[in-house]
N, C-alpha and C positions, 0 to 999 in steps of 0.2 A: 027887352033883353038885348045883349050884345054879346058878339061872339068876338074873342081874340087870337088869333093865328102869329105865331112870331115865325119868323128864317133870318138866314142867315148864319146860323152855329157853322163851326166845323172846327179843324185842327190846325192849326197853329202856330208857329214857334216863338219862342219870348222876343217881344221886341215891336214883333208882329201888331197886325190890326187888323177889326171886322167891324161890318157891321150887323146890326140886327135891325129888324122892319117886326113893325108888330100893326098889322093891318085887321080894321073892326068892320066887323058887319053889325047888321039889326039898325038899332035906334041909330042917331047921328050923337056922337062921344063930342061934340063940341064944347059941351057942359061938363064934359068931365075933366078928373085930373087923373092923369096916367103916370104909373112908377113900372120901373124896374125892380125885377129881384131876380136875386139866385140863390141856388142850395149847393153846395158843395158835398160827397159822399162822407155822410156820419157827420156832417154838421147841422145846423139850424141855417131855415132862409132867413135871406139877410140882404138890409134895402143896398141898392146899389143905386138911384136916381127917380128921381119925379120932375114932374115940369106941372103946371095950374093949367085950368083951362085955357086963360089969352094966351099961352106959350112965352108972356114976360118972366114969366119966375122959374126958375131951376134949381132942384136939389141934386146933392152928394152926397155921400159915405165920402168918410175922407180917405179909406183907403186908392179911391180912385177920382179923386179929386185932380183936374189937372191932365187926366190921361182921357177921361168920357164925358162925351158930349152927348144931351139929350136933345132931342127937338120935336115939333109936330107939325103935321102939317092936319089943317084940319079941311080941306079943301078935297084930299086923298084918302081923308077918314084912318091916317100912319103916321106911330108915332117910331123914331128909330135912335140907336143906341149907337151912336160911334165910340168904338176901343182901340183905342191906340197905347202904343208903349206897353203891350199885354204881357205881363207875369203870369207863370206857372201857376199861384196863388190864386187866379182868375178866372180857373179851371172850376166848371161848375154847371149846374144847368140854369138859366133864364129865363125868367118868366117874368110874361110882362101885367101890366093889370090895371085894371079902370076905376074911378071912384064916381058914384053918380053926383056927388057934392063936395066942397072943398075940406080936405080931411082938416084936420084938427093938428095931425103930426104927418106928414107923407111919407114918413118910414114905415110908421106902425103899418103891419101887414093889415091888421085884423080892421084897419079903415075902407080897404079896397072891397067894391062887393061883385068885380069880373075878375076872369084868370085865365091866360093861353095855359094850353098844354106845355110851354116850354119847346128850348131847344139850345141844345151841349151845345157848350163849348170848350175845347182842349187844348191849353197851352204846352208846348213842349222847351223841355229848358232847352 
């Protein structure tokens, strides 16, 4: 098993920048591939970033292509979301999430078989 804890959320103003830390316990996640997501209020979660287990490969949603950088440290057992250049639109909750094998698609939620509790984040125009 593996447990996911993200921080980092809070409030914001557009323009702004956070980070997020999404630090595991249990097994060692070195073999896994970790993404990002969020849910926005009355919308569907929706992928925002993955990275492969070696941390050579990185995905995006192109909505924030360019603005967030994934990375991992697998040394720390944390993988972390930098956002920069944050839009209103970015407003959402986070949740981060583990795969015990190399997904198929690293968006598809329904790949990932961990999931932190999350944690807001609130841009303000």
């Amino acid at each position: 098993q593996v447990q996911l804890v993200e921080s980092g959320g809070g409030l914001v103003q557009a323009g702004g920048s956070l980070r997020l830390s999404c630090a595991a316990s249990g097994r060692a996640f070195s073999s896994y591939a970790m993404g990002w997501f969020r849910q926005a209020p009355g919308k569907e979660r929706e992928f925002v970033a993955a990275i492969n287990w070696s941390g050579r490969s990185t995905y995006y949603a192109d909505s924030v292509k360019g603005r967030f950088t994934i990375s991992s440290d697998n040394a720390k057992n944390t993988v972390t979301l930098q956002m920069n250049s944050l839009k209103p639109e970015d407003t959402a909750v986070y949740y981060c999430a583990a795969d015990r094998s190399r997904p198929g698609d690293y968006s598809d939620s329904s790949e990932y078989d961990y999931w932190g509790q999350g944690t807001q984040v609130t841009v303000s125009s």
